[in-house]
MMTF fields as JSON, N, C-alpha, C and O atoms, coordinates in Angstrom:
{
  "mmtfVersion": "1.0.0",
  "mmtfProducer": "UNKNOWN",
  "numBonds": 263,
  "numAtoms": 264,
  "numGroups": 66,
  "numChains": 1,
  "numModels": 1,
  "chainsPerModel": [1],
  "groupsPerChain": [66],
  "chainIdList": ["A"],
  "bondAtomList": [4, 2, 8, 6, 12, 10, 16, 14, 20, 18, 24, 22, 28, 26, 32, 30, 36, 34, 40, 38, 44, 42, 48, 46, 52, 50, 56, 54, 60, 58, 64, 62, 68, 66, 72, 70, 76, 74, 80, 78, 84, 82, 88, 86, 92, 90, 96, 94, 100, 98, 104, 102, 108, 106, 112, 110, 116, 114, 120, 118, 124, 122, 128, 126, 132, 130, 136, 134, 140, 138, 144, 142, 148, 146, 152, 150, 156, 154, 160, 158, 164, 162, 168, 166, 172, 170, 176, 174, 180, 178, 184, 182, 188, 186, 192, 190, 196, 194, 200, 198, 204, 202, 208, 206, 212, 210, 216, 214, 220, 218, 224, 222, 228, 226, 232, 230, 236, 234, 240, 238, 244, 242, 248, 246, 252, 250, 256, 254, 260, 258],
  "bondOrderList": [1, 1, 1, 1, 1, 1, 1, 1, 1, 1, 1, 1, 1, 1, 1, 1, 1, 1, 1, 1, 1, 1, 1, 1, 1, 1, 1, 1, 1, 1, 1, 1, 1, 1, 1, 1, 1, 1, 1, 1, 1, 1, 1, 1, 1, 1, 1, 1, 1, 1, 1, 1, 1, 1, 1, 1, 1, 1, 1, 1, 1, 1, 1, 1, 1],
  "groupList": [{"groupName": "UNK", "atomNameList": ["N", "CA", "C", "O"], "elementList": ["N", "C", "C", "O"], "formalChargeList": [0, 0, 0, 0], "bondAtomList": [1, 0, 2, 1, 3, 2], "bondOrderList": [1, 1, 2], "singleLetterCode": "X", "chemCompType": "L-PEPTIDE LINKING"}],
  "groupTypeList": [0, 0, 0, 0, 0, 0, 0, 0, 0, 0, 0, 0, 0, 0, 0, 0, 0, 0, 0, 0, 0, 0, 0, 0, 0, 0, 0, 0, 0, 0, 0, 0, 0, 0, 0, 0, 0, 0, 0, 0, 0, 0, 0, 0, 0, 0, 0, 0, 0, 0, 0, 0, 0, 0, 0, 0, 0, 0, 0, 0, 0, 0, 0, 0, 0, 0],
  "groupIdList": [1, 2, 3, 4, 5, 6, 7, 8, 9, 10, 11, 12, 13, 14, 15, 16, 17, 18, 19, 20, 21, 22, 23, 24, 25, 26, 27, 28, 29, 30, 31, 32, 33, 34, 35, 36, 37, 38, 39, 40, 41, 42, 43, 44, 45, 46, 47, 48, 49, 50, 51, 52, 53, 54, 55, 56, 57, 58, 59, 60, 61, 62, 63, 64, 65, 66],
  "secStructList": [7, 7, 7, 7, 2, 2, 2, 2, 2, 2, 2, 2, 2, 2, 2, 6, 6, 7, 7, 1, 2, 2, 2, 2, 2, 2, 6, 6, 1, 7, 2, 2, 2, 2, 2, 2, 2, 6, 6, 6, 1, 7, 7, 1, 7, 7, 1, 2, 2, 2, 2, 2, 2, 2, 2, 2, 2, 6, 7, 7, 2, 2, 2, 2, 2, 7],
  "xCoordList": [-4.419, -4.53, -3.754, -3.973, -2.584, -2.008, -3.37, -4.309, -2.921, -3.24, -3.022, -2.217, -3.743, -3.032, -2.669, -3.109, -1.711, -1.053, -1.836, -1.593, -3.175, -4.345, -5.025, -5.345, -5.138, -6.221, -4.867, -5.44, -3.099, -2.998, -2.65, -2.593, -2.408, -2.547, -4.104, -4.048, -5.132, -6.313, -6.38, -6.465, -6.317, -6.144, -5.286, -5.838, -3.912, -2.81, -3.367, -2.993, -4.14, -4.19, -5.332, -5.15, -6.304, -7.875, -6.971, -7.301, -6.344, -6.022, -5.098, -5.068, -4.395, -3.899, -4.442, -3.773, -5.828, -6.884, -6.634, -6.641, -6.404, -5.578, -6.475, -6.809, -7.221, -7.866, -6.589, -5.437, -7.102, -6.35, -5.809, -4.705, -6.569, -5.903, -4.646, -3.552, -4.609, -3.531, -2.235, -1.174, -2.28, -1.663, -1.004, 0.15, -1.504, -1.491, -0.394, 0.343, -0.441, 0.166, 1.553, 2.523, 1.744, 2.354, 3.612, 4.823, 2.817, 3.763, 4.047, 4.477, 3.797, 3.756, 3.221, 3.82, 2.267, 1.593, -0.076, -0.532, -0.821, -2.079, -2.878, -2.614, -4.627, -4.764, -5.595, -6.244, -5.204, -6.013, -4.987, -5.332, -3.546, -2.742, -2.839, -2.928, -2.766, -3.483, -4.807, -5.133, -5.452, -6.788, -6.659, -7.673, -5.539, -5.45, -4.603, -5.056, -3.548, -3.078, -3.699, -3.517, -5.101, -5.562, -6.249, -5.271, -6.728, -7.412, -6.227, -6.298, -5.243, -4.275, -3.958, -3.014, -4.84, -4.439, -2.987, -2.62, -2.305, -0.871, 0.216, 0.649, 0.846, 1.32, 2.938, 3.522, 3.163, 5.103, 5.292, 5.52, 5.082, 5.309, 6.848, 7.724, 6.962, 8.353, 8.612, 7.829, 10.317, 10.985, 10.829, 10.422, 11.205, 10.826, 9.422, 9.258, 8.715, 7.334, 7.123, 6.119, 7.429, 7.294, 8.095, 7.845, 8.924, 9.779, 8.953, 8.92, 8.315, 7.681, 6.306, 6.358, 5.474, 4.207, 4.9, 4.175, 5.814, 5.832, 6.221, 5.988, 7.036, 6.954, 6.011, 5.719, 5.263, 3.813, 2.773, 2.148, 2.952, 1.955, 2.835, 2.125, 4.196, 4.935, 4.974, 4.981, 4.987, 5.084, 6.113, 6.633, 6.919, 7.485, 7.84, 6.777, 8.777, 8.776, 8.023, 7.032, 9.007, 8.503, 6.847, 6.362, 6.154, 4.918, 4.342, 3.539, 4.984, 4.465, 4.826, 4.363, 5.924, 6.438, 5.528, 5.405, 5.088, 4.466, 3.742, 3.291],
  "yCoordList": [16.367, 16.172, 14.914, 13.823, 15.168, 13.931, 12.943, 13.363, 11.647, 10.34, 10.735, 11.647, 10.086, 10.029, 8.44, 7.481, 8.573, 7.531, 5.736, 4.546, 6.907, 5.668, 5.131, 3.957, 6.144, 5.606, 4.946, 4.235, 5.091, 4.409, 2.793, 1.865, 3.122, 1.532, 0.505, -0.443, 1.239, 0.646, 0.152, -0.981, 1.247, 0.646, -0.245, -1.091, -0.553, -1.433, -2.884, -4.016, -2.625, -3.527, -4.21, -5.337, -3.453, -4.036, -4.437, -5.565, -3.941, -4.245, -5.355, -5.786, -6.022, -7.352, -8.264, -9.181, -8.092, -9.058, -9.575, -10.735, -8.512, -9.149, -8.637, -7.552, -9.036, -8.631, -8.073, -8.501, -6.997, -6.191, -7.161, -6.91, -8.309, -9.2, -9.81, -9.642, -10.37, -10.756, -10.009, -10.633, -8.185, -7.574, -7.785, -8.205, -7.587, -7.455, -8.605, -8.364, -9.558, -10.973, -10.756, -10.775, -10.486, -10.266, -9.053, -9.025, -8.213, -7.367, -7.189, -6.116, -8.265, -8.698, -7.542, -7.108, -6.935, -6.16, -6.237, -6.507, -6.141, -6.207, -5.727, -4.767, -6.797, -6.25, -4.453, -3.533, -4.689, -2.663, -1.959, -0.889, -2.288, -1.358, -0.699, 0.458, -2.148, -1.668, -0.8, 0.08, -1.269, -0.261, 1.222, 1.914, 1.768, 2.995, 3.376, 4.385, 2.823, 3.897, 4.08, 5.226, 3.272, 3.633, 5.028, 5.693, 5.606, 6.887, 7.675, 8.737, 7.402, 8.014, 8.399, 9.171, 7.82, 7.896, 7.325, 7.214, 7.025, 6.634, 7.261, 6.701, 8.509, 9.5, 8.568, 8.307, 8.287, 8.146, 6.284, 5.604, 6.094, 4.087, 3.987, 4.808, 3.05, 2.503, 2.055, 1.474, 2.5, 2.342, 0.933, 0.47, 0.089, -1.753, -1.646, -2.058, -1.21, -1.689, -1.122, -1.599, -0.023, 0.378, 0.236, 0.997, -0.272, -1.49, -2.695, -3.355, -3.022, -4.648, -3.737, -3.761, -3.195, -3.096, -2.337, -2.549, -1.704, -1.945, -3.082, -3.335, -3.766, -4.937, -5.809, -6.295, -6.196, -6.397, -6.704, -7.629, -5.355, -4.479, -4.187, -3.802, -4.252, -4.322, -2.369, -2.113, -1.534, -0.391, 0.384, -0.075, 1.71, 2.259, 2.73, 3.132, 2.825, 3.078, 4.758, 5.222, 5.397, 6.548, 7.04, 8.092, 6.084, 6.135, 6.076, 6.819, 5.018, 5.304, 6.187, 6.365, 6.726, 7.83, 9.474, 10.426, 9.24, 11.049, 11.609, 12.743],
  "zCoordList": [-11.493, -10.064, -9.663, -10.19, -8.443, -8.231, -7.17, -6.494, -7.439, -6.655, -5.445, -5.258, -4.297, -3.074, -3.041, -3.674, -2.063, -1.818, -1.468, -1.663, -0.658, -0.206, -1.978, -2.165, -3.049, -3.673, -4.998, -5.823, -5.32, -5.476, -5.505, -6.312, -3.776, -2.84, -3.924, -4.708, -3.459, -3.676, -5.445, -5.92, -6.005, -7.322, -7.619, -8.323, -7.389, -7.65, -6.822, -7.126, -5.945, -4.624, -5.908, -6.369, -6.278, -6.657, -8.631, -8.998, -9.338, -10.324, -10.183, -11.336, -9.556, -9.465, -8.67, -8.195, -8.421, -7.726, -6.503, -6.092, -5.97, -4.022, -3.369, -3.844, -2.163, -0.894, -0.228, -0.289, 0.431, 1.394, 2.53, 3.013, 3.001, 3.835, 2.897, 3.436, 1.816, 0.773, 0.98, 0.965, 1.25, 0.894, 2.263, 2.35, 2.97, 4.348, 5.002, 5.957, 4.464, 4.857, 4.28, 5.038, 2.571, 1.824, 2.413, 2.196, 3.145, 3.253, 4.784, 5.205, 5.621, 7.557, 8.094, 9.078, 7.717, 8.616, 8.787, 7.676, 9.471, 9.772, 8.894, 8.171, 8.894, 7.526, 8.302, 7.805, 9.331, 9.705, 9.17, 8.67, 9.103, 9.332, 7.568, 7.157, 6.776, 5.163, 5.152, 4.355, 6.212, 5.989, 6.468, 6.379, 6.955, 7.773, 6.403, 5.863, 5.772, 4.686, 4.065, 3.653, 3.266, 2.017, 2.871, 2.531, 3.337, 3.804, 3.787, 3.169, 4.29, 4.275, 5.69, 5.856, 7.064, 8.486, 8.808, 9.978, 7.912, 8.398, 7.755, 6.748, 8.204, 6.968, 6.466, 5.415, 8.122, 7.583, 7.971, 8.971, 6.771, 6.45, 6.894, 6.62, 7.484, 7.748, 6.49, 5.739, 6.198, 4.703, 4.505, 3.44, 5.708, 5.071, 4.296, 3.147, 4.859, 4.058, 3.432, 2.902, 2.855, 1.69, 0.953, 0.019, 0.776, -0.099, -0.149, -1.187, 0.835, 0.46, -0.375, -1.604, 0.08, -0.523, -1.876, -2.848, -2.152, -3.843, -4.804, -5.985, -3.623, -4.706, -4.827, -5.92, -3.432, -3.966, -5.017, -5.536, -5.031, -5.933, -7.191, -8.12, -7.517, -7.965, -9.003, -10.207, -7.868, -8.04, -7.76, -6.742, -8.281, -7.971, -6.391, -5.918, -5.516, -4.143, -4.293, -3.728, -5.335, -5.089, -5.451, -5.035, -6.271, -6.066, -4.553, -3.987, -4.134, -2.412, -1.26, -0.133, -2.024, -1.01, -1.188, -0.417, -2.395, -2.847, -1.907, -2.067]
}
């Protein structure tokens, strides 16, 4: 069964010990706007930030694109 995109945000987010506000700062967007992808209420991420939240989190882009 694949990951969704929200639960591997959350794991990467919770396995390198960052609060979602952390991430949030890290990657200039609000920490709601982090809280709406992990559910997955935000389908189509602007390509900047999903370039920043993988490096972040220091994950594949295309992990965040699936």
């Amino acid at each position: 069964m694949n990951k969704s995109i929200g639960d591997i945000l959350k794991e990467e987010r919770i396995s390198k010990d960052l609060a979602q506000h952390e991430v949030a700062k890290k990657v200039g967007v609000t920490e709601a706007t982090i809280s709406r992808w992990v559910p997955g209420n935000i389908k189509n991420m602007r390509r900047d930030k999903v370039v920043k939240v993988s490096k972040v989190l220091n994950i594949s882009t295309l992990l965040v694109l699936q």
